[in-house]
N, C-alpha and C positions, 0 to 999 in steps of 0.2 A: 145241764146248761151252765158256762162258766157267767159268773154274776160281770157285768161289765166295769171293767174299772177306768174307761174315759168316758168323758161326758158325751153326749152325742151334740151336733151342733147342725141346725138346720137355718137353710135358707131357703127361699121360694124353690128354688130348682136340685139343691142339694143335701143331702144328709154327710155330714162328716162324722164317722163311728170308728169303735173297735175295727180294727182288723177281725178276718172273721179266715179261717181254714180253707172257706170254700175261695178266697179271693188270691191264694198260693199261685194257682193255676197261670192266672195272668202275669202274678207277678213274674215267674221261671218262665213263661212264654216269653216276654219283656226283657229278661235278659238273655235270655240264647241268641237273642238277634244282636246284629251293628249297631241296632241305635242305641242301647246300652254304653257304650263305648263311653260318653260322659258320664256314667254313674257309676263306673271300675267294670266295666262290662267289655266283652261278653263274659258268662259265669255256666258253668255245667250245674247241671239239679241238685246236685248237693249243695253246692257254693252257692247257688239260689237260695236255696233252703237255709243255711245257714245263715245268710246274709238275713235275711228275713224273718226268722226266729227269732234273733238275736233284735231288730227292732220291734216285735212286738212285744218283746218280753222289757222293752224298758219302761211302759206303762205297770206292772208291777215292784218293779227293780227302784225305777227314779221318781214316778209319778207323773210320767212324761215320754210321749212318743210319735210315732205316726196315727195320723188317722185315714181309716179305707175313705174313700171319694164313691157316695152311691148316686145315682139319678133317683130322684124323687117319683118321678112319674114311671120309670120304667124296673126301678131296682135294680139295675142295671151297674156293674162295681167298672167304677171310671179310672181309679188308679189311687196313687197315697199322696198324702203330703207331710209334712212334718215339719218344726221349725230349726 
């Protein structure tokens, strides 16, 4: 297991964490589609991929990145955010 290097940040209904591998999946779902279009979308699986790598890796790189969006009560991975 890779040791985490953002903090985690919780609220009543949310957990804000690492990115995590398993949550790739939505994210390349998310952009193959239209509604991408505001975030330089659509993007094929590589360009997903890439796009995506590339922000989780600036929590090692800057000390600073996205964090996954989970549901507390269901674990449930709801999307990113980031500043």
């Amino acid at each position: 297991m890779i040791p985490a290097l953002a903090p985690e940040l919780m609220t009543q209904r949310l957990c804000l964490r690492m990115p995590r591998l398993a949550d790739f999946e939505a994210w390349a779902k998310f952009f193959a589609s239209a509604r991408s279009v505001h975030e330089g979308g659509p993007k094929d699986r590589l360009a997903a991929w890439q796009h995506w790598a590339a922000d989780v890796a600036l929590w090692s790189l800057k000390g600073y990145g996205p964090f996954g969006v989970e549901d507390r009560a269901t674990g449930a991975y709801l999307g990113e955010v980031g500043i």
